[in-house]
Phi, psi and omega in degrees: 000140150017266192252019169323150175276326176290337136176104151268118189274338160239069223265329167302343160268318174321279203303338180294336185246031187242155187304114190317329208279310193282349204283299237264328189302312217262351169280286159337323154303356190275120135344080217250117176233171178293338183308114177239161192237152189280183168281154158271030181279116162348275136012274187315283184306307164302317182326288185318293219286296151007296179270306146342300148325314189303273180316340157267321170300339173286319174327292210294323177293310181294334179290318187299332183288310159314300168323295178334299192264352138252005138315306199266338167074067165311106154284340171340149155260141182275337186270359165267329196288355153288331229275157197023038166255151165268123179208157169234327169241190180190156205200114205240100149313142178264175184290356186231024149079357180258122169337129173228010198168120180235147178253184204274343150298343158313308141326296188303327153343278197279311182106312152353143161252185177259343150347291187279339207262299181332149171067355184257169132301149177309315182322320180277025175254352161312152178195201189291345211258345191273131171304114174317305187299337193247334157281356167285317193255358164270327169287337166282014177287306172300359142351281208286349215037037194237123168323150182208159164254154171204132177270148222186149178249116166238182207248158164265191181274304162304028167089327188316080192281136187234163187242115189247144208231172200154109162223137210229160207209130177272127140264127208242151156239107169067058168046018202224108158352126157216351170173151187287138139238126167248112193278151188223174158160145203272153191222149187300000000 
């Protein structure tokens, strides 16, 4: 039909712009059925879809991660070390702390490509703005072999020092360290 509701995708900007007289016209002609549907206001709809991306690009990281940790033969459970974290990167380490694998928040983050990241250390997002004290208390963290949080000021690829949160998780194979994961997001 015509004026069905299911579909018009903008039928709330349309009646906002229209007139009381043609509003009372044209509204009496609508198909009024039980279904209801949300609003489709611009707004509304990026917000959500948004959110949607977010969570499916994260979905899609932890399935890489997984892949990881049965490559490498992980004992870890992966699904705890996700399980209620906020993260925007991930950042998977061999035992000597060299990159082997960045998720693509990691860039947006950072500015970084995985490219430019692979094969470095995390150290090179240190810059003038990183705290002697806090690079001191992440390497004794790293120590303990016990996961841990911590905040740092790292540098982005335009210089930009950003307050970066990490929290890193020892990975084992056969009871024996062999690599890092670090969950990241940048905090005010």
């Amino acid at each position: 039909m015509k004026n069905n509701l299911i579909n018009m995708m903008s039928l709330d900007i349309y009646l906002s712009s229209i007139s009381e007289n043609n509003f009372d016209k044209i509204y009496s002609k609508i198909e009024h059925n039980e279904l209801r549907l949300p609003l489709m206001s611009w707004d509304l709809y990026s917000e959500v879809n948004s959110k949607k991306m977010i969570e499916s690009k994260s979905f899609q990281d932890i399935i890489k991660v997984k892949s990881l940790a049965s490559k490498f033969n992980w004992q870890n459970n992966m699904d705890s070390i996700f399980e209620k974290e906020q993260f925007e990167a991930i950042i998977v380490t061999d035992i000597n702390q060299k990159i082997l694998w960045v998720n693509n928040g990691f860039s947006d983050m950072t500015g970084f490509s995985k490219k430019e990241a692979l094969t470095k250390t995390p150290r090179f997002l240190q810059g003038s703005k990183t705290s002697i004290t806090s690079k001191q208390r992440i390497r004794k963290h790293l120590k303990t072999d016990l996961p841990f949080k911590d905040v740092i000021i790292n540098h982005k690829k335009n210089g930009i020092p950003y307050k970066c949160e990490v929290k890193i998780f020892p990975l084992y194979n056969n009871g024996n360290k062999t690599h890092y994961i670090a969950l990241e997001r940048e905090v005010g």
